[in-house]
N, CA, C and O of each residue as an XYZ file, in Angstrom:
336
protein
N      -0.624     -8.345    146.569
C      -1.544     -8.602    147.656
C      -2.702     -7.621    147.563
O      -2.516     -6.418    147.374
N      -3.936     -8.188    147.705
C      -5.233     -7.362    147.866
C      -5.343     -7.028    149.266
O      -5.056     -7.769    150.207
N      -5.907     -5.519    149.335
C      -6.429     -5.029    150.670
C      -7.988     -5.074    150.295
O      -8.483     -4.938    149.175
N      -8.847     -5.372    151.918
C      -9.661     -5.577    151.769
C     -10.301     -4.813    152.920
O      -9.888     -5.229    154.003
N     -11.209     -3.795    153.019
C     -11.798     -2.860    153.904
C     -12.952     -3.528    154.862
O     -13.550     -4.460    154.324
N     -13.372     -3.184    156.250
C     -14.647     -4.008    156.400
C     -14.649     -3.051    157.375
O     -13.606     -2.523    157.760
N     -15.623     -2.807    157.765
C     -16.338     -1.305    158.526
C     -16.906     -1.775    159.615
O     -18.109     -2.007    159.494
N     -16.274     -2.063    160.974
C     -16.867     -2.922    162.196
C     -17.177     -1.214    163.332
O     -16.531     -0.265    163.778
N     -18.197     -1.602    163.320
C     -18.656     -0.547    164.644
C     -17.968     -0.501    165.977
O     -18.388     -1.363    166.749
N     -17.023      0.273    166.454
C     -16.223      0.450    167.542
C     -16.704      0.049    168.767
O     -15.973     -0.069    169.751
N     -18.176     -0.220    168.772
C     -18.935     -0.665    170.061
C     -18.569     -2.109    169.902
O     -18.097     -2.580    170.937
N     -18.655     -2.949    168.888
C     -18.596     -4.344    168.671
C     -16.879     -4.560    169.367
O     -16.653     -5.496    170.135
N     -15.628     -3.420    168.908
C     -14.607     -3.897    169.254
C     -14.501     -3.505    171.123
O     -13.645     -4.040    171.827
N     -15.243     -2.783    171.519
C     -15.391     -2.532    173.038
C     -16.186     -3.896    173.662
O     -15.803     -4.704    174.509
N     -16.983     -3.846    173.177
C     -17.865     -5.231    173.705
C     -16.603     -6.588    173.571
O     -16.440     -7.360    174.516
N     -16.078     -6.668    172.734
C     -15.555     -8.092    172.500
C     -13.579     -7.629    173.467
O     -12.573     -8.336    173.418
N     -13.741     -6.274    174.187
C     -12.418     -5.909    174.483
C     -11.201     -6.430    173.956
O     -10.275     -7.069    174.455
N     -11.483     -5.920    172.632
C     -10.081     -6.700    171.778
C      -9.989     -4.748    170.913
O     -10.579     -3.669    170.942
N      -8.955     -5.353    170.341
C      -8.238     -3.860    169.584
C      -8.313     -4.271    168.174
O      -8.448     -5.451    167.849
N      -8.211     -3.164    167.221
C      -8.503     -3.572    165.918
C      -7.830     -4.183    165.452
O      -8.309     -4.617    164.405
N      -6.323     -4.710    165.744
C      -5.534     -5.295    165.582
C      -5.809     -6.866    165.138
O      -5.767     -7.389    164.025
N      -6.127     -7.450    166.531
C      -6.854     -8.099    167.137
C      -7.947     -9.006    166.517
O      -7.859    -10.216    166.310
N      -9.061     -8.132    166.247
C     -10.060     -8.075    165.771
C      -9.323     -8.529    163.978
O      -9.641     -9.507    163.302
N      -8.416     -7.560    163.659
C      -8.610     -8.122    161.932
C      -7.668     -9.200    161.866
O      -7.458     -9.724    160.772
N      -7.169     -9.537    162.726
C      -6.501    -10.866    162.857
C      -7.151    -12.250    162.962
O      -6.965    -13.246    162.262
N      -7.871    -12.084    163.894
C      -9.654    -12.976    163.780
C     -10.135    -13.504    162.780
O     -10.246    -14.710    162.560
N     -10.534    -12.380    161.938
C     -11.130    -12.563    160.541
C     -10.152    -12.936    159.647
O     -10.535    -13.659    158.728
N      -8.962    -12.624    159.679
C      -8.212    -13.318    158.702
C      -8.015    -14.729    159.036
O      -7.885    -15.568    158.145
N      -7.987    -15.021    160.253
C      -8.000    -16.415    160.531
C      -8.866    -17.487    160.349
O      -8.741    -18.664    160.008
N      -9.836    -16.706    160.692
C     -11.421    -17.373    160.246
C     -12.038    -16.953    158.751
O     -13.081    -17.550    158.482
N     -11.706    -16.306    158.049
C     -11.442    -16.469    156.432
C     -10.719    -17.950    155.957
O     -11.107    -18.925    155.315
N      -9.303    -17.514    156.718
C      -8.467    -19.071    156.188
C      -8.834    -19.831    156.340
O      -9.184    -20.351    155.281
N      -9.084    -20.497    157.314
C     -10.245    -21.561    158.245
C     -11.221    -22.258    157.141
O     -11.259    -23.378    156.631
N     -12.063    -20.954    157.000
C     -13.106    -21.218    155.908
C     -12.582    -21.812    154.697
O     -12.538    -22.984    154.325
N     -12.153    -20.609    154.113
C     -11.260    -21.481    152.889
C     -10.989    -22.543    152.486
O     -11.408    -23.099    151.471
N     -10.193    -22.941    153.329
C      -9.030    -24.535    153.509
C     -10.436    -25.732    153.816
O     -10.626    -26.765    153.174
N     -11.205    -25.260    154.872
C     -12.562    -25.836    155.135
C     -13.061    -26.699    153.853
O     -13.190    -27.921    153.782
N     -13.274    -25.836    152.985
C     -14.285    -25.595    152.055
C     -13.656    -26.254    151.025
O     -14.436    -26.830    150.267
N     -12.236    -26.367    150.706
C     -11.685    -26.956    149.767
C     -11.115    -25.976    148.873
O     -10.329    -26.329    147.994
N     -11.594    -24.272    149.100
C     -11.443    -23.654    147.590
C     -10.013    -22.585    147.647
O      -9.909    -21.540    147.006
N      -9.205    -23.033    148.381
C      -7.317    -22.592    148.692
C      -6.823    -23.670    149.512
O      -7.267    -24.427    150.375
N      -5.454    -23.393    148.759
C      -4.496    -24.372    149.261
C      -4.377    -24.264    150.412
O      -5.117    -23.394    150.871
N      -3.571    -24.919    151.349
C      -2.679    -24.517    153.053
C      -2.089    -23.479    152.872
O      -2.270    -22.496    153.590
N      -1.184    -23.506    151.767
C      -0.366    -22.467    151.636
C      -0.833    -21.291    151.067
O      -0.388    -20.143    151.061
N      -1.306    -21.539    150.839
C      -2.147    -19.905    150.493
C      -3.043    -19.271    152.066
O      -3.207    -18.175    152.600
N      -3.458    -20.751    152.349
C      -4.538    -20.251    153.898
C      -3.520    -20.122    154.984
O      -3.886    -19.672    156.070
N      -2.400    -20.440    154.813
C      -1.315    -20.416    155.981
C      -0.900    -18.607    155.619
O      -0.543    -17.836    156.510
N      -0.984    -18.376    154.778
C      -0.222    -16.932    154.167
C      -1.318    -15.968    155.074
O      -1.155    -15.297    156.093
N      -2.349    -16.193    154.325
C      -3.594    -15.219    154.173
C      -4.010    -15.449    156.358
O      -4.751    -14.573    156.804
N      -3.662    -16.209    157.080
C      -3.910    -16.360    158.250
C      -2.378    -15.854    159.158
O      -2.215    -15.991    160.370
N      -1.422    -15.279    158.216
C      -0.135    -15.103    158.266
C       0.215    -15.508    159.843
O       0.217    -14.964    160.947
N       0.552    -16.984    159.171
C       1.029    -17.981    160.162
C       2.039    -18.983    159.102
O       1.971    -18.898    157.876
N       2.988    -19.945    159.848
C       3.686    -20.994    159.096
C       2.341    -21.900    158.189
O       1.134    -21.659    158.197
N       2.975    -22.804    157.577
C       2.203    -23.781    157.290
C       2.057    -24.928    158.840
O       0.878    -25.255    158.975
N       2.709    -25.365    159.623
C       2.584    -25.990    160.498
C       2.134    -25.148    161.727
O       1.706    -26.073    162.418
N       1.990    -24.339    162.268
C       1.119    -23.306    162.774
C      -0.349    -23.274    162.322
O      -1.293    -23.303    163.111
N      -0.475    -23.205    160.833
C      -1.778    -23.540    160.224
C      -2.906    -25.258    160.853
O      -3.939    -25.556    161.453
N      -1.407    -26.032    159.959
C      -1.977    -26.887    160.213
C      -2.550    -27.353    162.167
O      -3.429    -28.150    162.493
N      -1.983    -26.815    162.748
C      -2.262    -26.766    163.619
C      -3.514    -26.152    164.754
O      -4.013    -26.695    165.739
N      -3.698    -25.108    164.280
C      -4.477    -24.429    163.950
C      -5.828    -24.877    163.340
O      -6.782    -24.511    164.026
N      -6.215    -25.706    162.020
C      -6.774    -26.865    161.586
C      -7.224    -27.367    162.700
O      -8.321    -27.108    163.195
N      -6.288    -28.204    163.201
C      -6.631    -29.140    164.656
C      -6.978    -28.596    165.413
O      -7.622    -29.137    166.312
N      -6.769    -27.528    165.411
C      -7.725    -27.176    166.762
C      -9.145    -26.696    166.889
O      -9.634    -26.329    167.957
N      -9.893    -26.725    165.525
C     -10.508    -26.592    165.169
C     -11.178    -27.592    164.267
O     -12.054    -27.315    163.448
N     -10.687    -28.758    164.497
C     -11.352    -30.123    163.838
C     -11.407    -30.403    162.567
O     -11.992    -31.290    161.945
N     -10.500    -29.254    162.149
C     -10.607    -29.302    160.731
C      -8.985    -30.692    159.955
O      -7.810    -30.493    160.263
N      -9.277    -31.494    159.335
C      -8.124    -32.262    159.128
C      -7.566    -31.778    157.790
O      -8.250    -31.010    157.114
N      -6.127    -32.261    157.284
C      -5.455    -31.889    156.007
C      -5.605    -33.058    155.644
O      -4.796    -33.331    154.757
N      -6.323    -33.967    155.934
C      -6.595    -35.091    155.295
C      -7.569    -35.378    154.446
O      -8.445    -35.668    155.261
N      -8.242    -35.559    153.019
C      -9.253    -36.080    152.796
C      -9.663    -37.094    151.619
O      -9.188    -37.208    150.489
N     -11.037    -38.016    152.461
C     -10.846    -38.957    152.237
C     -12.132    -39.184    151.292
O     -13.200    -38.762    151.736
N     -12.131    -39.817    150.015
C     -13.527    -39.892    149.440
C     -14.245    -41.182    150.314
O     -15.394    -41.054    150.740
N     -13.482    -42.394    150.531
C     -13.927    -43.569    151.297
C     -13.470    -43.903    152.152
O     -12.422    -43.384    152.538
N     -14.259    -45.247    153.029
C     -12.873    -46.097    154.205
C     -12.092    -46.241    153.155
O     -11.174    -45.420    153.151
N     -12.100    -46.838    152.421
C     -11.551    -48.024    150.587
C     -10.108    -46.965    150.948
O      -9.149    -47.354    151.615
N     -10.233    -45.605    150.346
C      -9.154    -44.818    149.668
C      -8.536    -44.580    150.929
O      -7.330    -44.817    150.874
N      -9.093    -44.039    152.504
C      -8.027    -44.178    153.341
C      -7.392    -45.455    153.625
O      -6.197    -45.321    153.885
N      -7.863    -46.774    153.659
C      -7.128    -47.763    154.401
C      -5.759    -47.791    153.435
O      -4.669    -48.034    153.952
N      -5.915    -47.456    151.608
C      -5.379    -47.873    150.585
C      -4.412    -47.138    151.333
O      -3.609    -47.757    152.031
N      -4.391    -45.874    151.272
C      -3.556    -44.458    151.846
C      -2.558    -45.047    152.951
O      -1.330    -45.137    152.972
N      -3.538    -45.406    153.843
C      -2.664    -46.159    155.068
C      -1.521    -47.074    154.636
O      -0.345    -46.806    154.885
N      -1.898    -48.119    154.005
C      -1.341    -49.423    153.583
C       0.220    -48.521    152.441
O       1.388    -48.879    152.295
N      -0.316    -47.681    152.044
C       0.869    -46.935    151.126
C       1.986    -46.302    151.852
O       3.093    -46.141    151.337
N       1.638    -45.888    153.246
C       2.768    -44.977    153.496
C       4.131    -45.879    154.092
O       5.183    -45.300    154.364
């Protein structure tokens, strides 16, 4: 596992009344978020790195509009549909 340093000004964690805890929990979440977003890590890697389950993740996803679904067309989802 990589550690990764980020230097937040103690006024920013007073203003937002959260603890550093808190705060680097955030960013790891919204790293994963991004990630999984973006296409460029798996769930399971963004479920790790957001150290949450995978269904916690995915959930998580949803609540944030983000789907584990994707679709190049209607064509390839209806196909998708019709398959399961």
């Amino acid at each position: 596992m990589c550690t990764i340093s980020l230097h937040v000004p103690n006024e920013i964690l007073l203003d937002l009344h959260e603890s550093k805890d808190d705060f680097v929990n955030y960013i790891r979440k919204l790293a994963a978020l991004d990630l999984y977003k973006n296409r460029n890590v798996s769930l399971g890697y963004c479920a790790d790195m957001a150290d949450m389950t995978k269904e916690k993740f995915i959930h998580y996803l949803g609540e944030n509009e983000i789907s584990i679904f994707s679709f190049e067309s209607e064509e390839e989802f209806v196909e998708e549909l019709t398959n399961a």
